[in-house]
N, C-alpha and C positions, 0 to 999 in steps of 0.2 A: 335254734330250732328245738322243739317241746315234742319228746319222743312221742309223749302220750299224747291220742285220738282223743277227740270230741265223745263224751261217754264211756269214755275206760276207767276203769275204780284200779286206783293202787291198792294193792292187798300188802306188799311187804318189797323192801329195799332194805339190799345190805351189800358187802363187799366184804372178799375174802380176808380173812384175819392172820394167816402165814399160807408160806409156799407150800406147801405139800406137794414133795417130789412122787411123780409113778414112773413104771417101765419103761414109758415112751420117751424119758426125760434121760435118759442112759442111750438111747439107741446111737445121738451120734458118737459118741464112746464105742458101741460096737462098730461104729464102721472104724472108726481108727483104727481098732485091734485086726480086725479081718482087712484094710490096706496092709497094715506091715506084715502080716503071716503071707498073703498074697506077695507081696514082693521079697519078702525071704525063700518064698517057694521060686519065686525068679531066679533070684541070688543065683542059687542054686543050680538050675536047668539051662543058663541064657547066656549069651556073652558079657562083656566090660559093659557093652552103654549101655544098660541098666542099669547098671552102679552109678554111671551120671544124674542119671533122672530120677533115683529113689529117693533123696532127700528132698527134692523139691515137693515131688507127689506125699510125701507124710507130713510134708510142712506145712502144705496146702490144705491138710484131712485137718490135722490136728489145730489150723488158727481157724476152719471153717463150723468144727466140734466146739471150739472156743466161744466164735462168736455167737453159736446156737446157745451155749449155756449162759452167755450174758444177759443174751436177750429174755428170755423168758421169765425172771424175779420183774423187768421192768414193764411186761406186758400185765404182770400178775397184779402188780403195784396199782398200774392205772386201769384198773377194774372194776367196776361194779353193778350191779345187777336190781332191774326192776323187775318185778311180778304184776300186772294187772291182772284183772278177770278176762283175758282176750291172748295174751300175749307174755313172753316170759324176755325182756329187753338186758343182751349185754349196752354198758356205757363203758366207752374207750377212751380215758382222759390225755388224750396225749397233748403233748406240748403245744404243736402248732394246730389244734382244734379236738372237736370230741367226734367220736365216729359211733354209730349207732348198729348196731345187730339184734334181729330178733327173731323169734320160731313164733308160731302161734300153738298156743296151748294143744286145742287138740290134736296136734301132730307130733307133739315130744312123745308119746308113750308113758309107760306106768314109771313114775318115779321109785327109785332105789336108795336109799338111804344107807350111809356106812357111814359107822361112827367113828371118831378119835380117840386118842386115847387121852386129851386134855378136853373134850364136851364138845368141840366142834365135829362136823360133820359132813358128807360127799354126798351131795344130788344127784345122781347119774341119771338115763332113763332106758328100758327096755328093751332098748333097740340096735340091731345089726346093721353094718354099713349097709350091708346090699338091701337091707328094705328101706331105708333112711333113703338113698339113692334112687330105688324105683320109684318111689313116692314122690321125688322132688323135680320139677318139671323147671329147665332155665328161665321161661317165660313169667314164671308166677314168681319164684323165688326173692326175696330182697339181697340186695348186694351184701356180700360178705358173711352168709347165712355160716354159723359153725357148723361142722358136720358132723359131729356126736355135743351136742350143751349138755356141760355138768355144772354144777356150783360147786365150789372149792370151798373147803375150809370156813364153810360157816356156821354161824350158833343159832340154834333152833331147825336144824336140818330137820328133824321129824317134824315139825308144825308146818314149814313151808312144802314139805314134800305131800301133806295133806292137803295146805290149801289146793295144787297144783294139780290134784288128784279130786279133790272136788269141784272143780273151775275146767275141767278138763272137756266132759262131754258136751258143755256149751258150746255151738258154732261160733267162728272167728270170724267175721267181715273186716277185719285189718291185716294187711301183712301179707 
């Protein structure tokens, strides 16, 4: 299957060039920390069977933090990203098929750009959950829509954050 519509002009294809870890890439890490103060605070106030069951419950935190942090270098890995004049397309390369995601331009918002400290760069866009959310109606949506798209880590981030930003106020009929 051929992401691109009948009449969509590719402007720019690339795919992220390293992981760039943020906050949210910690969070299961916070929950570890806040299970075991939580159950030392048990420890503490509660009878023996608690003592039974606290190692099972941080075993469970800490292989479930685990597999969050594996998973995500091999979602990064099989990434990449097309730009038409209509549409901004993640591609999912995974093993047993590719899996397609897209937003249509004028509904990202104003692109943001932050740069690295090696030339690459972060595409964010402008936008709060809660308006990303009013805006997006189950019926209309394509499957597996991201709910904030940023581009990670790649080179030419100010050029693609222009095209993106001039492609923008064009209506979308795909997607």
């Amino acid at each position: 299957m051929n992401p691109i519509a009948e009449g969509e002009t590719v402007l720019w294809t690339g795919q992220p060039q390293r992981y760039q870890r943020r906050f949210r890439d910690f969070l299961p890490w916070v929950l570890v920390v806040w299970v075991i103060v939580w159950l030392g605070l048990a420890f503490a106030f509660l009878e023996d069977a608690s003592a039974f069951v606290a190692p099972y419950v941080v075993g469970l935190v800490v292989a479930l933090a685990i597999v969050v942090e594996k998973q995500r270098p091999r979602v990064f890995a099989a990434t990449s990203y097309i730009l038409t004049d209509r549409r901004l397309i993640f591609v999912l390369n995974w093993a047993y098929g590719v899996e397609y995601r897209w937003v249509p331009i004028a509904q990202l918002g104003t692109p943001r750009v932050r740069e690295l400290k090696d030339g690459l760069g972060i595409v964010s866009f402008d936008r709060s959950v809660l308006r990303w959310l009013r805006q997006r109606y189950p019926w209309r949506r394509p499957t597996f829509v991201p709910v904030l798209p940023e581009l990670m880590a790649i080179p030419d981030a100010r050029q693609v954050a222009e095209l993106i930003a001039r492609n923008a106020p064009q209506p979308s009929i795909v997607g």
